[in-house]
Each structure stands twice: as structure tokens, then as C-alpha cells.
Steps between C-alpha positions, in 0.01 A plus 500: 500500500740648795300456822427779795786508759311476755330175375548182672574264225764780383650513877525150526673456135782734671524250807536264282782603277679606837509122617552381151848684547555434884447129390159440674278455217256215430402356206127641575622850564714460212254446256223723631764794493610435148165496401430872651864587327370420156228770507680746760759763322614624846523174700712392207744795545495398891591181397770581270641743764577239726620278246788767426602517844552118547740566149765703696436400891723245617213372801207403254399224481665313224239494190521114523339420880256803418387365149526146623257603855227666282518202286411259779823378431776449791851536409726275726759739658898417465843654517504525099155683479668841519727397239248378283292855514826679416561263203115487353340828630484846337906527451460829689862515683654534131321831458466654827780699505422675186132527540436536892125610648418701777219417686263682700176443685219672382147504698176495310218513781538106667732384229890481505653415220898548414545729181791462304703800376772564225601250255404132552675229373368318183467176656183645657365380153649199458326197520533236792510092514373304805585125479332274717562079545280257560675165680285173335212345724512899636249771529694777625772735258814604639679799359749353239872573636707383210422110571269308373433131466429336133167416559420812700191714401542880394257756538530887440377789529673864385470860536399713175585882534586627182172318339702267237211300310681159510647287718684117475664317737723191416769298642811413316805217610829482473453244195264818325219263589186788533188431746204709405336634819270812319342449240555094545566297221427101481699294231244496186276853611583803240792717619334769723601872576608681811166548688301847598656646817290729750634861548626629821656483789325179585547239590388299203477126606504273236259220480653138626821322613680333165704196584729399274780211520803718465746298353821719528645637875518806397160717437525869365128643559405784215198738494477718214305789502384671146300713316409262249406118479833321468475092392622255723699399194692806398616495866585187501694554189735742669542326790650230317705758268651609900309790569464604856433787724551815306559356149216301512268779515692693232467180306149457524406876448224681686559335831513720732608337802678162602551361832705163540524305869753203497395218715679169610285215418563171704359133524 
């Protein structure tokens, strides 16, 4: 059920999706506003107003340091974190030339929210990765910036917009050694599937940092996203036939979307 405008738990839903973009949002207001968003039609179109704008503006705040904030997670900042947001992050400079918004400001009583007009870019659909590491003997994640020690922890969390039912996440090394992240997978268990993945925009934090002792010094970080249950085994079975990227979804057939991070992995 949409609530009344003029309603304070609706108002305050708004206030909250404004910070969440400027940056300022807290894991309470976070959760209390994505609560109201699941049963709220309009807030949801606020929300996904403002997440078009930070698509095409060069001064939002990169999806990364917001995510990360309203996770109660804080990213450590660094020369190479730019870099890293153009590198993982909706690929949006690719496309906007051919697909450029116009945005305008539109009132609605107290509320401001940016509206987006004219064609938008299909990476407003496509799904996002956040990577976080966990140092040993430590209790606080830093934003993973393509270096990682072996015995590091990894926890995750993603964005979901185009509603694809599945997700997996694994790590694979330069020897095709794979590390199972989501679903995990112990020596001796049954081979699992790719695991249900939450719709929309998110973000969808997934439960626990996996350590594993990464044996090679080179990690490639996957997460699959598909519209069916696909086995841990049948994509481990292309990955060791060479499939990456591109041709690994082909080869694997009704994945929709794959996103691959390369990390350095030290002693």
C-alpha cells in the first residue's frame, strides 16, 4: 500500500533516500527506509529517480562509498578509488554518448526529486558488485581496491535491478583453482547451485565474510547473475574448458549477467 504524501513515515522515507545518495545514510535509516520502499509504489519511483541521475552525473557520489555508508561499512579512501568505480561500476561512459539524459527538477509539494528524460542507458539495469575485505584479527571491511592478502576475508553485497532470480559469486586463480564464496561448497557436501538473489536496486548484502587461503597471486572475482539455478559444477566445468567474461555466460546459457574484478593477492 502507497502511503499519504503528507504522512510522516512517507516524508521521512524521501529524506532518507536523499542522504542515501548525498552519502549520509546510516545503517538505521537505511533499513527503516527500505522497509517503507517495499510497500510504497511512489517512494520507489523517488528512489529510482535519483538513482538515474547518479548514472549520468559526474559529482555523485560513487555507488561504492554510498552502498558501502548505508552498509555501516567504511571504505578507506585512495588515489585508485576513482579508478576502481570506473572499472567495476555501471560501465556508463561506454554508452553515454549514444544514450544521453536530460535532467530536470521537478517539485511535488516538499519533495525534490531529479526526473530523468529521453533515453537512458541500459546499464541502469544492470546489476552491481560491492567487494569488501576483512584484514585477519580485524573487525572492520575496507572497500576491496584490486589487492588483497591470501588469507584476507571477503564479504559482498550487490545491487539487483533487473530482478534476475539467481546469483553466485566465486573466485578463480591464475592456476584455474575456483573458491566458492555463494553458495559455499566444503570438500565432501553435494555440489550446490547459484543461490536466490533479492530484486532491486538494493543493496543486497550477503550474509558473512568467507576466508579462504588463496593459493595463486592472481584472483579473478565472478558473480553470475541468472534466471535459473546454475550448479556450482557446470560452472566450474567451463571455467576449466577457458570460459570467461562474455563466453562464459554464452557457455553456460541463461545467465544473464557476469561481472569479473581481478585482484592481486599477496603474502
Amino acid at each position: 500500500m502507497t502511503l499519504a504524501v503528507s504522512s510522516s513515515e512517507h516524508r521521512a522515507a524521501r529524506t532518507a533516500i536523499g542522504a542515501h545518495f548525498a552519502g549520509r545514510a546510516s545503517p538505521a535509516t537505511e533499513t527503516t527506509m527500505r522497509e517503507h520502499l517495499a510497500g510504497c509504489s511512489a517512494c520507489r519511483d523517488f528512489y529510482r529517480r535519483y538513482h538515474l541521475l547518479a548514472l549520468v552525473d559526474p559529482a555523485a557520489v560513487p555507488a561504492e562509498e554510498r552502498i558501502g555508508r548505508a552498509l555501516g561499512f567504511r571504505p578507506r579512501r585512495g588515489p585508485s578509488f576513482s579508478g576502481w568505480l570506473r572499472a567495476l561500476a555501471f560501465p556508463v561512459a561506454a554508452t553515454a554518448v549514444a544514450a544521453v539524459a536530460v535532467l530536470v527538477v521537478v517539485r511535488t509539494g516538499a519533495d525534490v526529486a531529479p526526473v530523468a528524460r529521453g533515453p537512458i542507458a541500459a546499464t541502469a539495469r544492470a546489476p552491481h558488485l560491492l567487494v569488501y575485505r576483512f584484514a585477519p584479527g580485524t573487525r572492520t571491511p575496507e572497500l576491496l581496491q584490486g589487492a588483497m592478502r591470501s588469507d584476507d576475508g571477503l564479504a559482498f553485497a550487490y545491487t539487483n535491478p533487473a530482478g534476475h532470480r539467481y546469483v553466485a559469486i566465486f573466485g578463480v586463480d591464475e592456476h584455474r583453482r575456483v573458491y566458492w564464496f555463494h553458495p559455499e561448497w566444503r570438500e565432501g557436501e553435494p555440489a550446490p547451485a547459484a543461490v536466490p538473489a533479492a530484486a532491486g536496486p538494493g543493496p543486497h548484502e550477503l550474509p558473512g565474510a568467507i576466508r579462504h587461503a588463496i593459493v595463486g597471486r592472481r584472483l579473478t572475482v565472478h558473480a553470475l547473475f541468472a534466471d535459473r539455478a546454475v550448479g556450482v559444477e557446470e560452472m566450474e566445468a567451463a571455467v576449466h574448458a577457458g570460459a570467461v567474461g562474455g563466453s562464459l555466460a554464452s557457455r553456460l546459457g541463461g545467465v544473464v549477467a557476469v561481472i569479473q574484478r581481478d585482484v592481486d593477492v599477496s603474502r
